[in-house]
C-alpha positions, 0 to 999 in steps of 0.5 A: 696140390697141383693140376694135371692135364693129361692126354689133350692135344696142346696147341699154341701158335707154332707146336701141336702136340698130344701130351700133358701138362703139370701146373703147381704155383700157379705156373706150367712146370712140366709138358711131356707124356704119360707125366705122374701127378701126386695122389692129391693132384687135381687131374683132368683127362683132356683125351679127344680134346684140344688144350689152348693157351688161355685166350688175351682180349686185347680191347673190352670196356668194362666200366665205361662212363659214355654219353650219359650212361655207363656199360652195364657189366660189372668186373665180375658178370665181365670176366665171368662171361670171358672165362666161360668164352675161354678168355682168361686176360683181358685189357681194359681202358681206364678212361679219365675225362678231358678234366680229369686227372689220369691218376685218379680215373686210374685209381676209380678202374683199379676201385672197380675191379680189384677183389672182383675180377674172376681172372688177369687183367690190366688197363690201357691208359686213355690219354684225352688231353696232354699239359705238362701235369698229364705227362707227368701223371703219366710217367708215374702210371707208366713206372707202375706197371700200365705200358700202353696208351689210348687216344682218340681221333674222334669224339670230339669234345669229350676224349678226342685229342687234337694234333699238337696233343697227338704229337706230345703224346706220341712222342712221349710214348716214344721216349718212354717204350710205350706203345700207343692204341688209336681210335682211328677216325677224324673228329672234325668231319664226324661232326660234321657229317652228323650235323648234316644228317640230322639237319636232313631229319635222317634220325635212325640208326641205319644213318649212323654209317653215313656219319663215319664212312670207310674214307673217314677211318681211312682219313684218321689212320692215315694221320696216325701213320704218318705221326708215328712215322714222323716220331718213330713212335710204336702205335696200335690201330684198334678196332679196324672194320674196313679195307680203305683204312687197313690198305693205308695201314700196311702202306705204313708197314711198307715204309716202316713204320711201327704199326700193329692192327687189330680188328673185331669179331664183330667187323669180321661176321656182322655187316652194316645191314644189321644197323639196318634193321627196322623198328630201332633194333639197328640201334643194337648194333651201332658201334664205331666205326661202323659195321661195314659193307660185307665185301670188306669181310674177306679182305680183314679175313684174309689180313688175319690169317697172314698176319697183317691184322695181329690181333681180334679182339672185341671191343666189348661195350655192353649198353642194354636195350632201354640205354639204346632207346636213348638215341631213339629219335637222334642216332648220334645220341646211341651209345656205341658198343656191341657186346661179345666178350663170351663169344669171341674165342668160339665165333673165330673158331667156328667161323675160322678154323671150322671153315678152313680160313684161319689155320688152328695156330693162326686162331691162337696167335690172333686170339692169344699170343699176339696181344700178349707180345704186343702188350708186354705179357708174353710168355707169362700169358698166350702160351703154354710153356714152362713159366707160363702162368697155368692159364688153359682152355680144354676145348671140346671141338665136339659140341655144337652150342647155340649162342643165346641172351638166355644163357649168356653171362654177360649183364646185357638184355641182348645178343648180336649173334642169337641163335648162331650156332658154334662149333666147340665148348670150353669144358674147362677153364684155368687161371693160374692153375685153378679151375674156373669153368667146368663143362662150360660153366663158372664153378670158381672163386669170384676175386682172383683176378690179378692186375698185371704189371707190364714192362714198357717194351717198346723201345726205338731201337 
């Protein structure tokens, strides 16, 4: 049948254009103007709107077993939520235990989303310990189609890694073109810290930032950099909230080394005041690291619109109100995450473009088309061009909405931005061509959902 997109303004990371866009296959297969579609087509008018890439969220956790409980969105209420949001592909971690085998924690991701996804997905595999059975698991997962790691420099005794396993897995992450995401503090003095503040009886959640400070994270990327400067090793910070630890990674960059950031939404409009807040709400905005002092806001702003963070993402890890009551009397026992999978393209927008600190183009390459170069999916996703796969937002920069737990679709009994307004509607949403949301809502077919292979791209050259 076909779809045709006509008379919107299509922007990608470097072109803007009015014009129209013929998908058929699943696939772009024309752009230009006035194009004439069959009788039986599928045509949308897109005039007086903006035509994106589908946006690529580069770090979400799905299904996540942690401390004790599990995240509370489904595959399905997931990516119902991001499509809505205009996110199109997300890349989730498939997280085994220190114990477990990664080919069978792969196996229980895949079991959880297949036939439930409602759009593209893949996986980065976590790495939490390394023996000679782990690599070669991993040289097979790799063979398979999963080209990025993740480790952990924290969370000690459950999936943090120590340094002889770092330098194992950075280097075979070398060898094999793969490219390595880091959790980017130091385990040990974590402990540590926490320990002391319990001892003291500083039991709330606005203790949870003196546990892991800014030095803290800047500690762990700088371990991180000198690893894979050491191994030639192609490494990915994630979730970077602060400026100490961003400072030490463009330090890295000046000396060559093969390092990508990436930062959250939240660290760019949330601040540590917020797990400040009174009465154990705080507790909903406990993540790691931390929500920071807002001063480091400008700075991880300006990083992104110049292109020294590649990349914002989420972090997406939605635990309910009754699972934060679990660190009620111990904040080192609060699950971590705070969920924004359905408001991350429209809160940069707003915050973003709106606000003249972030170039349109710049907003579609840090939502979209980096994270698909980085991970091996460009330019299937984060584009829009011949062969691309027919993955589209039609924006309606023309709405204000309000962001709300009363109309949000991810499975959680709260929101980190209530009552924020933002610029912008996603009116209509495709994955491969057919169309998933309509004037914001999911109209689609539940399943679709693809597990994407990737090529390991990473070499040393």
């Amino acid at each position: 049948m076909g779809l045709l997109v006509k008379n919107g303004e299509i922007i990608t990371s470097n072109s803007r254009f009015v014009g129209d866009i013929w998908c058929e296959g699943e696939t772009i297969t024309r752009i230009g103007k006035n194009l004439e579609a069959p009788a039986d087509a599928e045509v949308i008018d897109a005039s007086g709107k903006y035509v994106f890439p589908g946006f690529v969220d580069p770090h979400t956790h799905i299904y996540l077993p942690f401390m004790g409980t599990y995240a509370k969105d489904t595959y399905e209420t997931a990516t119902i939520a991001a499509l809505c949001g205009g996110t199109t592909t997300l890349i989730d971690f498939a997280i085994p235990g220190r114990d477990e085998s990664p080919l069978a924690a792969l196996e229980t991701w895949k079991s959880k989303s297949e036939g439930i996804a409602c759009h593209d997905y893949t996986f980065h595999m976590g790495v939490t310990r390394h023996d000679s059975q782990v690599e070669s698991e991993l040289k097979e997962i790799v063979a398979g189609g999963i080209a990025s790691f993740k480790i952990f420099l924290a969370y000690k005794g459950a999936f943090g890694v120590d340094d002889r396993e770092l330098y194992n897995i950075l280097k075979l992450a070398r060898n094999l073109g793969v490219i390595t995401t880091a959790h980017c503090e130091n385990a040990d003095l974590v402990v540590e810290m926490q320990n002391e503040l319990v001892a003291a009886g500083k039991l709330g959640p606005e203790h949870h930032h003196s546990s892991r400070p800014p030095q803290v994270e800047a500690l762990g990327t700088r371990h991180l950099c000198t690893m894979a400067e050491l191994l030639g090793s192609h490494v990915y910070i994630v979730h970077l909230s602060c400026e100490n630890a961003l400072r030490e990674a463009l330090e890295a960059k000046l000396r060559g080394t093969n390092v990508w950031v990436e930062t959250l939404i939240q660290h760019l409009l949330l601040d540590k005041t917020y797990a400040e807040r009174p009465n154990f709400e705080g507790a909903q905005y406990v993540m790691s690291p931390p929500l920071r002092d807002k001063k480091n806001q400008n700075v991880l702003w300006s990083a992104v619109a110049h292109n020294l963070i590649s990349t914002v993402a989420t972090d997406h890890a939605p635990f309910d109100l009754q699972q934060k009551e679990m660190g009620r009397d111990n904040f080192t026992l609060i699950p971590n995450g705070i969920p924004a999978l359905g408001d991350r393209v429209r809160l940069l927008y707003t915050h973003g473009v709106e606000t003249g600190r972030l170039d349109i183009h710049r907003f579609v390459d840090s939502a979209s088309t980096q994270a698909a170069k980085i991970f091996g999916l460009f330019p299937r996703k984060g584009t829009i061009q011949p062969g691309s796969d027919a993955d589209l937002v039609i924006y309606d920069p023309k709405v204000s909405e309000k962001i709300s737990v009363k109309t949000h679709n991810m499975n959680i009994d709260y929101s980190a931005f209530e009552g924020w307004e933002v610029k912008g509607r996603c009116d209509a949403v495709t994955v491969r061509g057919k169309v998933q949301v309509r004037e914001g809502k999911f109209v689609g077919e539940k399943g679709i959902g693809k597990l994407l292979k990737r090529e390991a791209t990473h070499h040393v050259s």
